[in-house]
TIVOVO-530299 format. One record per residue (C-alpha): residue number from 1; chain; x, y, z. Coordinates in nm, 4 decimals. Example, Ala and Ser with C-alpha at 12.3 -4.5 7.8 and 13.67 -1.06 7.14 Angstrom:
% TIVOVO-530299
<vexpa i="1" ch="A" xx="1.2300" yy="-0.4500" zz="0.7800"/>
<vexpa i="2" ch="A" xx="1.3670" yy="-0.1060" zz="0.7140"/>
END
This chain:
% TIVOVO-530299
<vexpa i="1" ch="A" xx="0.6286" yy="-0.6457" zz="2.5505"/>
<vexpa i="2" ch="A" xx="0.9826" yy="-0.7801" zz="2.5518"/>
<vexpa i="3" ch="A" xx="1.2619" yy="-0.5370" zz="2.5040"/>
<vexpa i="4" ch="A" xx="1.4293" yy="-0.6844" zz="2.2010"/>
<vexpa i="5" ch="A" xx="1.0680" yy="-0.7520" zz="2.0237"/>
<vexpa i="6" ch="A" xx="1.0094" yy="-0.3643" zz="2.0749"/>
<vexpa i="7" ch="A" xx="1.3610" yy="-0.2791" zz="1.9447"/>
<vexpa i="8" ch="A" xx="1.3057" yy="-0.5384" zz="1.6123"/>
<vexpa i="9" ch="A" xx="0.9910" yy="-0.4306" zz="1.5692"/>
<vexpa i="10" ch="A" xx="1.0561" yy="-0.0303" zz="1.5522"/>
<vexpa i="11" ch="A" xx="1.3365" yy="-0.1120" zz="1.2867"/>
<vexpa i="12" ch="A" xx="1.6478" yy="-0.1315" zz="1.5228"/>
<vexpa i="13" ch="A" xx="1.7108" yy="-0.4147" zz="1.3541"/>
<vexpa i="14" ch="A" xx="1.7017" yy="-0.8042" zz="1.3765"/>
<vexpa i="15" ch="A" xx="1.6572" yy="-0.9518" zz="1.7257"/>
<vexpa i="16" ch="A" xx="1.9965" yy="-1.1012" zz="1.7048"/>
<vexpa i="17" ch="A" xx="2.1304" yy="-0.7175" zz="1.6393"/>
<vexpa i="18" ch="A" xx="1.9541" yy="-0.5496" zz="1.8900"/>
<vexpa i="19" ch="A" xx="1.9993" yy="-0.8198" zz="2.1890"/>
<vexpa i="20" ch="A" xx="2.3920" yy="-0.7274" zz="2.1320"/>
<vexpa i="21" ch="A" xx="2.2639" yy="-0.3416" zz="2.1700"/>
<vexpa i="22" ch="A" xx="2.1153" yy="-0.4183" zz="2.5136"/>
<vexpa i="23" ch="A" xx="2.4293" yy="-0.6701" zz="2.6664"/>
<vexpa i="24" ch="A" xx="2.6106" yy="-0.3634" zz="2.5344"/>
<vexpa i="25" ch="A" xx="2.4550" yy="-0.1479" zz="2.7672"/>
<vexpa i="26" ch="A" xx="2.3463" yy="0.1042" zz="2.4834"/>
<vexpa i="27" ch="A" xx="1.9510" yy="0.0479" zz="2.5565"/>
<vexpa i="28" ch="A" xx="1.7885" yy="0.2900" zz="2.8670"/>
<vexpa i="29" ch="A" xx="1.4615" yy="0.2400" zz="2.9807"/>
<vexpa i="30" ch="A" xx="1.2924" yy="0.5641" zz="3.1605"/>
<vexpa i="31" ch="A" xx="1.6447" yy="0.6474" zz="3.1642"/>
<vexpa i="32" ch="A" xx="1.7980" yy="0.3451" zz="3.3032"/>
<vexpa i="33" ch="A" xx="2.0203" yy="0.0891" zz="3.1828"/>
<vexpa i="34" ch="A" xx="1.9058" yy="-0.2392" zz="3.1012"/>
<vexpa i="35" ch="A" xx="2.1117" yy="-0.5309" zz="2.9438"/>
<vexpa i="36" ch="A" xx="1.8266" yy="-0.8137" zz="2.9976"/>
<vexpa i="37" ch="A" xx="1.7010" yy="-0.8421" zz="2.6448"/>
<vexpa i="38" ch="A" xx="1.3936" yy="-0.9890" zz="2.7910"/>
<vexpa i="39" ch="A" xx="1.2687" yy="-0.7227" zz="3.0249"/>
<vexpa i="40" ch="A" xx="0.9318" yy="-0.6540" zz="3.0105"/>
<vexpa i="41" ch="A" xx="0.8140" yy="-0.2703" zz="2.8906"/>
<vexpa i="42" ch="A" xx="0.5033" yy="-0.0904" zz="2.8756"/>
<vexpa i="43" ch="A" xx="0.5043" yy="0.0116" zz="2.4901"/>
<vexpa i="44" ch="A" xx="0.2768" yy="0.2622" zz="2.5231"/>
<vexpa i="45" ch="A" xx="0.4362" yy="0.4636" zz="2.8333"/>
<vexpa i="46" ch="A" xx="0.8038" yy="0.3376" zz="2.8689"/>
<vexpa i="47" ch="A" xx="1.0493" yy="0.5603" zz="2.7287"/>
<vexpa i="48" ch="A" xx="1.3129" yy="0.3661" zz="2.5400"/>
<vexpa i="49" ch="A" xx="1.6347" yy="0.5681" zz="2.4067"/>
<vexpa i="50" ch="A" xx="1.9487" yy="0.4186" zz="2.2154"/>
<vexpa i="51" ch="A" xx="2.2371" yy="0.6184" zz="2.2767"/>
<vexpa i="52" ch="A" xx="2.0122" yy="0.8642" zz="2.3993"/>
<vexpa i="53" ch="A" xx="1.7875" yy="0.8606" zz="2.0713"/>
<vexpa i="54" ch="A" xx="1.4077" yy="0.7960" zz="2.2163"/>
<vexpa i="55" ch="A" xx="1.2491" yy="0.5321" zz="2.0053"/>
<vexpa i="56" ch="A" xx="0.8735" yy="0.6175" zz="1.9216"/>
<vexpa i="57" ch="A" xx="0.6166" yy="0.3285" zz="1.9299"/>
<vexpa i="58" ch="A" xx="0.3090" yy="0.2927" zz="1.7095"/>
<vexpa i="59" ch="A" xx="0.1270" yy="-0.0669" zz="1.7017"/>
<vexpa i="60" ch="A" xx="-0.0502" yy="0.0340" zz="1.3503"/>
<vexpa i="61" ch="A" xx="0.0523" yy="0.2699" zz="1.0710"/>
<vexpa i="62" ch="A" xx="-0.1390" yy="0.4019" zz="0.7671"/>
<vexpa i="63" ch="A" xx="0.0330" yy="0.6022" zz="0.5001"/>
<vexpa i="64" ch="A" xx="-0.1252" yy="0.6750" zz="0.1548"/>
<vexpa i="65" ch="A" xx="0.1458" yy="0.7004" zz="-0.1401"/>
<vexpa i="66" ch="A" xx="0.1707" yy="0.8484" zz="-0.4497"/>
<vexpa i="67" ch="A" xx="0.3750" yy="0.5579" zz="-0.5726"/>
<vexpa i="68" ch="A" xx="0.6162" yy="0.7036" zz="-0.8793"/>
<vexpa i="69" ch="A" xx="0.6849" yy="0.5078" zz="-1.1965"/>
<vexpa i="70" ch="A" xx="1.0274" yy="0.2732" zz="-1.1369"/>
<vexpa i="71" ch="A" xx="0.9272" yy="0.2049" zz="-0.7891"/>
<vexpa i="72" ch="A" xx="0.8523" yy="-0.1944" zz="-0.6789"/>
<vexpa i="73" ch="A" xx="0.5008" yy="-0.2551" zz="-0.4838"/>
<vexpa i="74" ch="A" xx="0.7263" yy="-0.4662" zz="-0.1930"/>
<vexpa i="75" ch="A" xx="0.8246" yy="-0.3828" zz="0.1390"/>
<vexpa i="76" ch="A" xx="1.1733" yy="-0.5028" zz="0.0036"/>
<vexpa i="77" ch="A" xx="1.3500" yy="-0.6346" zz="-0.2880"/>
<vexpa i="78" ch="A" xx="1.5809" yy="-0.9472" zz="-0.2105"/>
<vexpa i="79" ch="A" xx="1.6833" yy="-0.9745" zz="-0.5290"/>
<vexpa i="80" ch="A" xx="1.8430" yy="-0.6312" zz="-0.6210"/>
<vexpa i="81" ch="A" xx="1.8905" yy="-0.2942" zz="-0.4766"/>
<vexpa i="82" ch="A" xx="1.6083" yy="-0.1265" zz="-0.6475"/>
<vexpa i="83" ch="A" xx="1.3843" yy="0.1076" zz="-0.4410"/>
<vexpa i="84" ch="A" xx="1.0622" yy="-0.0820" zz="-0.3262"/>
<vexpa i="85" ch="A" xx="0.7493" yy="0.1373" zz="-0.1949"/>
<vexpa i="86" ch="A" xx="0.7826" yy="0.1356" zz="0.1993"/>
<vexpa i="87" ch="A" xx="1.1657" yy="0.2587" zz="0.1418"/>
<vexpa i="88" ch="A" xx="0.9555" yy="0.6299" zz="0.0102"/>
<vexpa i="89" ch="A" xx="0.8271" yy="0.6384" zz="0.3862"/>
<vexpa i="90" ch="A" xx="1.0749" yy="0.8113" zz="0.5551"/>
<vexpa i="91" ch="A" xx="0.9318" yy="0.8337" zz="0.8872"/>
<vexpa i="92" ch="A" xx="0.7712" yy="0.5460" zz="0.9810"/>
<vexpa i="93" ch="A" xx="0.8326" yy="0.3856" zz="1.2593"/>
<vexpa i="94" ch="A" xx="0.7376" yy="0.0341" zz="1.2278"/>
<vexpa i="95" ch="A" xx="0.9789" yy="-0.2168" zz="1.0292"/>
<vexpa i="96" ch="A" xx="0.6912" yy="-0.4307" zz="0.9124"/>
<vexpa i="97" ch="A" xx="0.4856" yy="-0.1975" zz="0.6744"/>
<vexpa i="98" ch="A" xx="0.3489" yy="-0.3577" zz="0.3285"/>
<vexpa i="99" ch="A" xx="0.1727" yy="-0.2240" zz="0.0574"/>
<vexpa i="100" ch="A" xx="-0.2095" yy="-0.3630" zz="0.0441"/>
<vexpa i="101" ch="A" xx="-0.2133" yy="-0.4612" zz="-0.3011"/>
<vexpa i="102" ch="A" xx="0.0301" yy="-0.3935" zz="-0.6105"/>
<vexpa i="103" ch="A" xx="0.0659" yy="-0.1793" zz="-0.8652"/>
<vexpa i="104" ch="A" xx="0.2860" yy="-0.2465" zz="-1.1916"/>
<vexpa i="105" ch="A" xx="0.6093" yy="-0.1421" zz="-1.1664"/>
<vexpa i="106" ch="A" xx="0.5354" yy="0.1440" zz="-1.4574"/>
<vexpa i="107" ch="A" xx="0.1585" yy="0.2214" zz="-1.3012"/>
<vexpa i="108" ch="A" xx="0.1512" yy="0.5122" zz="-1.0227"/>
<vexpa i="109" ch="A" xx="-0.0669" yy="0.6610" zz="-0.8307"/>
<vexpa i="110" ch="A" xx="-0.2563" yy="0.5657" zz="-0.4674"/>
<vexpa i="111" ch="A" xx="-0.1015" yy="0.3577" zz="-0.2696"/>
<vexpa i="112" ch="A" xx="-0.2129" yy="0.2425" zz="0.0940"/>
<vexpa i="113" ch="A" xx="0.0910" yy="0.1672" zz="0.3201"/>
<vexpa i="114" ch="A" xx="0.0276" yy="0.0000" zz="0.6467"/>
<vexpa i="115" ch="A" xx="0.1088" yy="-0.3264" zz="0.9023"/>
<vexpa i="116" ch="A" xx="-0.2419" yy="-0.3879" zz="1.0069"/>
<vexpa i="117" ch="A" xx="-0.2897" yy="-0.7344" zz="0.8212"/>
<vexpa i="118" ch="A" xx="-0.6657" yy="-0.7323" zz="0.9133"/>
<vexpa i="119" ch="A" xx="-0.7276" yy="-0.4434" zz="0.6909"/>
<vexpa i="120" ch="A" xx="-0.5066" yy="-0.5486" zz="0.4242"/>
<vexpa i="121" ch="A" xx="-0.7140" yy="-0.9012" zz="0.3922"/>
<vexpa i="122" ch="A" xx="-1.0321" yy="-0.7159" zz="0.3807"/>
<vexpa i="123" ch="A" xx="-0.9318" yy="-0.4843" zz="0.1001"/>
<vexpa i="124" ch="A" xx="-0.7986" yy="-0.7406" zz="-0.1194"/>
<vexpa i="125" ch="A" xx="-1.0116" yy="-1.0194" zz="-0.0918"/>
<vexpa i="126" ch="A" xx="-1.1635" yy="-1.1396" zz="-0.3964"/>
<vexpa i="127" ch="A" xx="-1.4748" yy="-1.1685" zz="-0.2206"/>
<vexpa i="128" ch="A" xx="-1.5218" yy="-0.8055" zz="-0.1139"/>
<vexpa i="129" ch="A" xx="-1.4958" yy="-0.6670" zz="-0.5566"/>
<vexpa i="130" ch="A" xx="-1.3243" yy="-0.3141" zz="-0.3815"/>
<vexpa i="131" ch="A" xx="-1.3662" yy="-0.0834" zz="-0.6215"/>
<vexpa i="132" ch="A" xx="-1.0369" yy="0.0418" zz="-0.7828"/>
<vexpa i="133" ch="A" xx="-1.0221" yy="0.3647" zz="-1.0308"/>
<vexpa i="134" ch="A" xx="-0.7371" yy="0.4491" zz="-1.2662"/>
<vexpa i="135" ch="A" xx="-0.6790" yy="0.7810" zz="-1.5175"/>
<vexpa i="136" ch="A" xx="-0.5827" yy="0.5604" zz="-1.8339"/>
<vexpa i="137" ch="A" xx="-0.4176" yy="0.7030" zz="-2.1233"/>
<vexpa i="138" ch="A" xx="-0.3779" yy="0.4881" zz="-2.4841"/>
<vexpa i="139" ch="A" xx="-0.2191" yy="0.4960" zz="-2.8117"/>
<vexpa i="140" ch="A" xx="-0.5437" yy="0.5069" zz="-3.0169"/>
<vexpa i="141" ch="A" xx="-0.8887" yy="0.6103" zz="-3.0080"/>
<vexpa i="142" ch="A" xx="-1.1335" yy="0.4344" zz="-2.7584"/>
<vexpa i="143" ch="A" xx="-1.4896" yy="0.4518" zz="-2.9276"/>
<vexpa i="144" ch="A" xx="-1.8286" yy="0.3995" zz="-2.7310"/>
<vexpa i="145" ch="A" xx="-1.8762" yy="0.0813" zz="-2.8778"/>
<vexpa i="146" ch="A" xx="-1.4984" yy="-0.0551" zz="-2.7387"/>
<vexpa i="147" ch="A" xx="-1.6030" yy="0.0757" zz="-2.4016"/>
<vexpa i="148" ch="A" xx="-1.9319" yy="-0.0974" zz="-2.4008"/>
<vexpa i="149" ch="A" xx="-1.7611" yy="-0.4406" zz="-2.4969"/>
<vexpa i="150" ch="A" xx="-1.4948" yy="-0.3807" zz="-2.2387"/>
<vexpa i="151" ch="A" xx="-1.7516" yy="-0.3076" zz="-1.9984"/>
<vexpa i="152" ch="A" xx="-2.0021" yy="-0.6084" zz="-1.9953"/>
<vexpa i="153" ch="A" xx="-1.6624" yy="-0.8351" zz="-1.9256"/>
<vexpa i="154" ch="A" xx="-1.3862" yy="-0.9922" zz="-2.1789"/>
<vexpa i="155" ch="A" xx="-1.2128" yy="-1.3047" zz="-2.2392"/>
<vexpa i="156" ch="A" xx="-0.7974" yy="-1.1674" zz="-2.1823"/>
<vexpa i="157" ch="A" xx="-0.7138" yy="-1.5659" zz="-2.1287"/>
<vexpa i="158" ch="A" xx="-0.7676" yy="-1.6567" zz="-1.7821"/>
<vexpa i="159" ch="A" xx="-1.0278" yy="-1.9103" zz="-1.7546"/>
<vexpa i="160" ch="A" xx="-1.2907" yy="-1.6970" zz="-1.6636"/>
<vexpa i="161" ch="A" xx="-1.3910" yy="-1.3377" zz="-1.8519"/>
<vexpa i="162" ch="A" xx="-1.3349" yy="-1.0278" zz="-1.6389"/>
<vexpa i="163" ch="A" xx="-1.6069" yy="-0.8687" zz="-1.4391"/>
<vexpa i="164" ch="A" xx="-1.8287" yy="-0.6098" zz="-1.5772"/>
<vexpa i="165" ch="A" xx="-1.6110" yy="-0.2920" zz="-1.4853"/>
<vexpa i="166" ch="A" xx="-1.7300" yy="0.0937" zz="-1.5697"/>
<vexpa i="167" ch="A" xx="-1.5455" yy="0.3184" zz="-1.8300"/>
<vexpa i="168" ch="A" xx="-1.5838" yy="0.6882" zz="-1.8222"/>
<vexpa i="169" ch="A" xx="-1.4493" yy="0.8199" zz="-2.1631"/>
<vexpa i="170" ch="A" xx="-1.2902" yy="1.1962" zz="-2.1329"/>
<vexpa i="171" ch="A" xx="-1.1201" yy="1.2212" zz="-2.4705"/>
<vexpa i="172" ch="A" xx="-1.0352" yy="1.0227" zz="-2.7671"/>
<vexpa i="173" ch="A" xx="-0.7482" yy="0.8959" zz="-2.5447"/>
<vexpa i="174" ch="A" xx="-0.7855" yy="0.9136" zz="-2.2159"/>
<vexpa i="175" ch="A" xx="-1.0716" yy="0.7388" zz="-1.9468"/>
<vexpa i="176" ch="A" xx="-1.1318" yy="0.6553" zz="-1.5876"/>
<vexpa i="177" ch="A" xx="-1.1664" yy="0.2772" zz="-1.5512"/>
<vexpa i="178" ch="A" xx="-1.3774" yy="0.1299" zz="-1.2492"/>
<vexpa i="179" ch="A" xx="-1.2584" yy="-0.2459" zz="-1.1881"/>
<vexpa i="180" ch="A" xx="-1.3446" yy="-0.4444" zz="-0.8646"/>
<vexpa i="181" ch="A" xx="-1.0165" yy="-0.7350" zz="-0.9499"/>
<vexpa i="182" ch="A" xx="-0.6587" yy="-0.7689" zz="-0.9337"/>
<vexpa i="183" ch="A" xx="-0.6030" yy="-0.9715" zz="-1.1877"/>
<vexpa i="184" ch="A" xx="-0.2274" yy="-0.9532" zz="-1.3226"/>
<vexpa i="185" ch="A" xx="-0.1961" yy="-0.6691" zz="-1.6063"/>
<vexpa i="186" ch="A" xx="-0.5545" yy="-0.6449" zz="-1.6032"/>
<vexpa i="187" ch="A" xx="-0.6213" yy="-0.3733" zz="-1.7480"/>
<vexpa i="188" ch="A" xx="-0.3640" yy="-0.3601" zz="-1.9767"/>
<vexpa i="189" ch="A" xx="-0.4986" yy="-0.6821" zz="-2.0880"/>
<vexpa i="190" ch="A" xx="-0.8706" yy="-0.6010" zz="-2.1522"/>
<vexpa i="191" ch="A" xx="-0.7839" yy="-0.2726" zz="-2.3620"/>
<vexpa i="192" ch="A" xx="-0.5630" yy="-0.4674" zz="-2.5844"/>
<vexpa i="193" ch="A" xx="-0.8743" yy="-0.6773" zz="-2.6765"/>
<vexpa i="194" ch="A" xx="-0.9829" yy="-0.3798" zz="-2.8314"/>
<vexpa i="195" ch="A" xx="-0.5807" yy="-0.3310" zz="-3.0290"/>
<vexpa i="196" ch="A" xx="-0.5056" yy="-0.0260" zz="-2.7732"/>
<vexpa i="197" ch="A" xx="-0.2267" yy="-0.0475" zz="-2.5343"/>
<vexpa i="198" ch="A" xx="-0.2521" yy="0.1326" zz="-2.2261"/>
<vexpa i="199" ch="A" xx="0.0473" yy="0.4512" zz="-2.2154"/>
<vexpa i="200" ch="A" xx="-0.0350" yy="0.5620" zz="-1.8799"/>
<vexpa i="201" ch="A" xx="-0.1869" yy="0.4094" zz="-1.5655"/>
<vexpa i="202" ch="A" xx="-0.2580" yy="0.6010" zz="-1.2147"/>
<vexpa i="203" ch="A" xx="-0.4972" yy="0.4773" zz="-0.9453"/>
<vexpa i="204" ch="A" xx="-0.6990" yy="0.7339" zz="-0.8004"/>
<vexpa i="205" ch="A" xx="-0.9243" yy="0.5965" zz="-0.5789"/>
<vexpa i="206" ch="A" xx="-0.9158" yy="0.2536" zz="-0.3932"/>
<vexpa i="207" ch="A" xx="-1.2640" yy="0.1762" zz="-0.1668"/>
<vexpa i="208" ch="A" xx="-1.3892" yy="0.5123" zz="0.0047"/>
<vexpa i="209" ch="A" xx="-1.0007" yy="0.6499" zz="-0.0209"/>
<vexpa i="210" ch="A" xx="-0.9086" yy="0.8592" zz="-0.3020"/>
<vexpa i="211" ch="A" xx="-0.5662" yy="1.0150" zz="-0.3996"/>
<vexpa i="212" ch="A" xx="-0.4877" yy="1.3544" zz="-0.2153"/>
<vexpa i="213" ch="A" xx="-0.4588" yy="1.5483" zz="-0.5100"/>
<vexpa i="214" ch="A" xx="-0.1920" yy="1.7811" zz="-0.2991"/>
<vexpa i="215" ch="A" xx="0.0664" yy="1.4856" zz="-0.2912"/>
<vexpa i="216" ch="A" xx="0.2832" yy="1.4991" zz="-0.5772"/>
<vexpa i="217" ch="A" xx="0.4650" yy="1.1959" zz="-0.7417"/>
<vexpa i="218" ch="A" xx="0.6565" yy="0.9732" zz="-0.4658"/>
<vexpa i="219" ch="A" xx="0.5395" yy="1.2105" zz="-0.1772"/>
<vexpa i="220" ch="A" xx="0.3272" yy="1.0227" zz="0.1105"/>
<vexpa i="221" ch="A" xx="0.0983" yy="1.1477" zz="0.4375"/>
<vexpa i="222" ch="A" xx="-0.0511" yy="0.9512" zz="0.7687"/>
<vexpa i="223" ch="A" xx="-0.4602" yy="0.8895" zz="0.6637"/>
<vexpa i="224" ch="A" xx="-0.6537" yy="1.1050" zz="0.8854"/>
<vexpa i="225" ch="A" xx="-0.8654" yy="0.8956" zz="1.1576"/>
<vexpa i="226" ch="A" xx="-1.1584" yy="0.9930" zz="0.9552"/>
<vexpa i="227" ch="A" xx="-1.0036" yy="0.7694" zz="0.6601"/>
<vexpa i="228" ch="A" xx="-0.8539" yy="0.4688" zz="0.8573"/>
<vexpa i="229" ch="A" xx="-1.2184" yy="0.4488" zz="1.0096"/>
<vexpa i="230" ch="A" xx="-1.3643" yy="0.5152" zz="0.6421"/>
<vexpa i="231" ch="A" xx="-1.0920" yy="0.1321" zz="0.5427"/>
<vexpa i="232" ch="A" xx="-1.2243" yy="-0.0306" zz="0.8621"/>
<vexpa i="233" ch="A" xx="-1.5999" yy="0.0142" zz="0.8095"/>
<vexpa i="234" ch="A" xx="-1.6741" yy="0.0690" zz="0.4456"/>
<vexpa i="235" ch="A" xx="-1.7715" yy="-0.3277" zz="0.3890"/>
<vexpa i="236" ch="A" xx="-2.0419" yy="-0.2284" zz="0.7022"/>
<vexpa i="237" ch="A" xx="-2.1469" yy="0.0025" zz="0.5193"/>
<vexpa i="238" ch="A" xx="-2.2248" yy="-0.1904" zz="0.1986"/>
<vexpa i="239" ch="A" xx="-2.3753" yy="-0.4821" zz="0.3895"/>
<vexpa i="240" ch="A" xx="-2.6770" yy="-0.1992" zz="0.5203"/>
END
């Protein structure tokens, strides 16, 4: 890998930034100076220092997120200062992470932060239906019957209904959704067929990976291999 592409890539900056780094002669590699921004590296066993700050590497990064309320589902926000999602990860090393998927602005909950675009495409392909849970609190009473009619698939004005989803009531107020979309303010939209606007929205569980209940609101961990293989295979698995 070329120096500068290494340096851009582990958030040193642009290219154009970090090429004036190396001519500067502030770049060591294994401990010696190099100024050619095009020298080649070994990623994975080079040791490459900035002022005598060693730069980790990592080709692919997974993070789950509890994403708080106020916080943007971007990996940045050109139009304004406010806080976007992969600004929570403090210790990442790549400069490209994105969220896979979005949640509204007000909606919390999981979140899975990563670069590896293969991944990303397979979870949110409208193809795959990946299941997506959310804890749902409303303003009014949801009865049986309003769950039923939600469930077999509604007309919220797109030009086709929704998918048959599943609703598991807990109280007069509160449910766990099951939808397999993305639609835009989904399902926001399908409870206010039935006149009840939706309070409170967390995702729990997205495919096989479910919300460490340990992380609290805006706090974040690296998957364990277990779950990254759990992301990669669990289409496999429903294919058998």
């Amino acid at each position: 890998m070329r120096l500068d592409k290494f340096l851009a890539e582990t958030g040193r900056g642009t290219r154009t930034a970090v090429k004036k780094l190396v001519n500067a002669g502030k770049v060591k590699v294994n401990g010696e100076v190099v100024k050619d921004p095009a020298a080649k590296i070994d990623e994975n066993k080079d040791e490459v220092s900035i002022d005598g700050e060693v730069i980790a590497y990592a080709d692919l990064e997974y993070y789950m997120l509890n994403k708080p309320k106020g916080v943007i589902s971007a990996s940045r926000d050109k139009k304004s200062n406010t806080v976007c999602v992969t600004d929570l990860i403090k210790e990442k090393i790549r400069s490209d992470l994105f969220p896979v998927g979005r949640l509204d602005k007000d909606t919390e909950g999981l979140l899975i932060i990563t670069n590896d675009g293969d991944l990303a495409h397979r979870m949110l392909s409208p193809k795959k239906h990946v299941d997506k849970t959310y804890f749902t609190e409303l303003d009014g009473t949801l009865s049986k019957e309003a769950a039923e009619r939600i469930m077999n698939g509604v007309d919220i004005g797109d030009e086709k209904p929704t998918l048959p989803c599943n609703i598991n009531i807990l109280s007069d107020r509160t449910c766990f959704i099951t939808i397999h979309e993305g639609r835009y303010h989904e399902i926001k939209r399908m409870f206010q067929t039935e006149g009840l606007r939706v309070t409170g929205l967390k995702r729990i569980s997205m495919g096989p990976i479910s919300l460490d209940p340990e992380l609290q609101s805006g706090e974040y961990r690296c998957l364990s291999e277990a779950e990254i293989e759990l992301l990669k295979n669990f289409d496999k698995a429903d294919k058998n």
